[in-house]
C-alpha positions as CSV (number, residue, x, y, z in Angstrom):
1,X,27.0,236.6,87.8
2,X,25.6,234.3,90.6
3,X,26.6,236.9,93.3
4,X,24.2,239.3,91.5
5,X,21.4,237.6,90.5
6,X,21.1,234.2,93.0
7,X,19.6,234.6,96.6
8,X,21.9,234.9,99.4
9,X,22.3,231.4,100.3
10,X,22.8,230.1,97.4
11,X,25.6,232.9,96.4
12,X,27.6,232.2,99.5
13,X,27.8,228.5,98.5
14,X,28.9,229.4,95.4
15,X,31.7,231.8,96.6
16,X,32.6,228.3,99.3
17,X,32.6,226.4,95.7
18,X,35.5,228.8,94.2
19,X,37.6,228.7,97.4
20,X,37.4,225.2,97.8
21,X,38.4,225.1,94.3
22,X,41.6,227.1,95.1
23,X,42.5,224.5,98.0
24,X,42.0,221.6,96.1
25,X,44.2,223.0,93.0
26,X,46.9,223.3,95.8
27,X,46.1,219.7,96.8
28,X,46.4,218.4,93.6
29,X,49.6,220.0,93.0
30,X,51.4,218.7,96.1
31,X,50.3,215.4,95.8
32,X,49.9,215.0,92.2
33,X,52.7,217.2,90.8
34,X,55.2,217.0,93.6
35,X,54.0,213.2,94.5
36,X,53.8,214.2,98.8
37,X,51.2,213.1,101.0
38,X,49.7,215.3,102.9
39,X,46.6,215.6,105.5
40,X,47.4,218.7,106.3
41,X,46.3,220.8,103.8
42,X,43.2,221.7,105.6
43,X,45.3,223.2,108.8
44,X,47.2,225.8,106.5
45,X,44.2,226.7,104.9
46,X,43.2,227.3,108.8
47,X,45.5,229.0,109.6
48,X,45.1,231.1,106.8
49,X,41.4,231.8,107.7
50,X,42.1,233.2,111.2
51,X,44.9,235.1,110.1
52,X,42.3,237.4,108.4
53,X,39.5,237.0,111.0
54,X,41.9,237.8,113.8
55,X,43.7,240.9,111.6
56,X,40.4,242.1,110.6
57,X,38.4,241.6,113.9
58,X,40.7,242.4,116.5
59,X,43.4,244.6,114.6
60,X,41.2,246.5,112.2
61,X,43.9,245.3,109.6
62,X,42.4,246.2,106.1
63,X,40.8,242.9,105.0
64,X,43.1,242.6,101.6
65,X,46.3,243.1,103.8
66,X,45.1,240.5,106.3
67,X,45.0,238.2,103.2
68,X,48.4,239.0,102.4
69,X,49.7,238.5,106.0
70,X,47.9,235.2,106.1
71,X,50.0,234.3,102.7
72,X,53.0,235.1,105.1
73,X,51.9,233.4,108.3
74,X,50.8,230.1,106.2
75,X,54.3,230.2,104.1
76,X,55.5,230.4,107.8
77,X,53.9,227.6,109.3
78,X,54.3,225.5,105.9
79,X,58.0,226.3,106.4
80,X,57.7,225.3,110.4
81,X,56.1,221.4,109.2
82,X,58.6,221.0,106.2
83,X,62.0,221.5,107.9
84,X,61.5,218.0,110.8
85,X,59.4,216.7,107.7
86,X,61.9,217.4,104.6
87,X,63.5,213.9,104.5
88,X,60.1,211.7,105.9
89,X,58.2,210.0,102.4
90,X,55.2,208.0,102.0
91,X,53.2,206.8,105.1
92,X,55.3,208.6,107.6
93,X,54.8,211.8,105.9
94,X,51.2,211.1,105.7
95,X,51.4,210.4,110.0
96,X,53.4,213.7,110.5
97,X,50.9,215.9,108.4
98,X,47.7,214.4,109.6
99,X,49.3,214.8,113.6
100,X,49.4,218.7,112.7
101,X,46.0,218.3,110.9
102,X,44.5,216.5,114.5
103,X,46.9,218.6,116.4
104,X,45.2,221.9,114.8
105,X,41.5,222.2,116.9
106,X,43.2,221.5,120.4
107,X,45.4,224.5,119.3
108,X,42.6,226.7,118.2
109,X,40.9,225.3,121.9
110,X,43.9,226.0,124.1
111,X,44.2,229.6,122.8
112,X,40.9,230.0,122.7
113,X,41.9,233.7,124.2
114,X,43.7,234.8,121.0
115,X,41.8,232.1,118.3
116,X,38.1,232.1,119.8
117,X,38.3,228.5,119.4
118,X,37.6,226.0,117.0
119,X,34.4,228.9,115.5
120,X,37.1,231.4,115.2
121,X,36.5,235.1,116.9
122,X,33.0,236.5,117.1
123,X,32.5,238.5,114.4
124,X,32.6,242.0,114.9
125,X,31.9,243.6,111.6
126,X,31.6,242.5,108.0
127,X,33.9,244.5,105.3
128,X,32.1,246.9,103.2
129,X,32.0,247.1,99.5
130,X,33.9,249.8,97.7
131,X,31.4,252.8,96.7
132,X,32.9,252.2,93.4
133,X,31.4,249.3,92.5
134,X,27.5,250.4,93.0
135,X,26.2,247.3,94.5
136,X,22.0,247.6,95.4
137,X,21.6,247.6,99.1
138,X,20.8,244.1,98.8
139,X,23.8,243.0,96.9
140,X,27.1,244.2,99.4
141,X,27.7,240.7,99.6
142,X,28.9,240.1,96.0
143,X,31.8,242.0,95.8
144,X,33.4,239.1,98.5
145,X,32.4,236.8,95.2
146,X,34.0,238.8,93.1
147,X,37.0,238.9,95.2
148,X,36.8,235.1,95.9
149,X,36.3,234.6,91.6
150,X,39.6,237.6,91.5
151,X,41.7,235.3,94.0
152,X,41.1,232.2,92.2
153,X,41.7,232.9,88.5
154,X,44.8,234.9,89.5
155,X,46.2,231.9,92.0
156,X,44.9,229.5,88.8
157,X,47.1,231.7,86.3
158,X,50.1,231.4,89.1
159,X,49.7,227.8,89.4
160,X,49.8,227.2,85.4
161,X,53.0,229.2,85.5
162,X,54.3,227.4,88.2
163,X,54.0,224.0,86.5
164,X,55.0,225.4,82.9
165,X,58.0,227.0,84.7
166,X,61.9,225.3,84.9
167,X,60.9,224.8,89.1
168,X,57.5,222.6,88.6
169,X,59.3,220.5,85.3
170,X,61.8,220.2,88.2
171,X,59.2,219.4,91.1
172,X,57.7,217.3,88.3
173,X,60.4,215.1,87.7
174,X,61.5,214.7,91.8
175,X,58.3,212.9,92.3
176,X,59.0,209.8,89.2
């Protein structure tokens, strides 16, 4: 409903509130279910977002399969931090995961060729809403809100079966 009836502004903030609200359910997982420190969080979710800029700017990569290669690339460089990390706990961990969160914008900077830098690539076109939907002229911008509001109730529903599930009573109990 906001993506329909609030100004733009105000609409894209609220779309920023539901993915922020997505990171921060996976932040509370890892550190409250699973007990881990990490400063990191913000890097993956990085690395996330210029998979799909990159993908969808450069590679003309449908913008729902660029999500679902930056799933991949972000389970990738998750798995690249966790296997030197694996047996590090408490404040080391913590060191380790905010190096990669520091380490992140020199990255972005010294690839600045393939990344565009810390502001990401210039933006070349911005995806258009199905016909389907019959969004006013004015309004093409609230089907990414209704994607965003898709995304998070479906990754909410995944993370409630995740920690009803045998693995999270299992993660649960690794972290008394």
């Amino acid at each position: 409903v906001p993506a329909l009836t609030l100004p733009y502004l105000e609409a894209r903030m609220m779309t920023e509130l539901v993915a922020t609200t997505v990171a921060l359910w996976g932040l509370g997982f890892l550190v409250g279910d699973a007990g881990r420190i990490s400063l990191a969080h913000s890097t993956f979710m990085g690395v996330g977002g210029y998979t799909v800029a990159i993908a969808f700017g450069r590679y003309h990569v449908p913008p729902f399969a660029g999500t679902a290669l930056a799933a991949v690339v972000g389970f990738v460089a998750g798995w690249l931090l966790s296997v030197p990390a694996v047996r590090i706990r408490g404040q080391y961990l913590a060191v380790v995961t905010f190096a990669m969160a520091v380490i992140f914008p020199a990255l972005l900077n010294r690839f600045k060729w393939f990344t565009g830098g810390e502001y990401g690539p210039p933006p070349t076109k911005v995806p258009r809403a199905p016909s389907w939907l019959h969004l006013p002229p004015e309004r093409t911008f609230a089907w990414l809100h209704l994607v965003s509001v898709a995304a998070a109730v479906l990754l909410g529903w995944m993370l409630r079966n995740l920690r009803t599930s045998g693995f999270g009573r299992a993660v649960r109990a690794g972290a008394q």
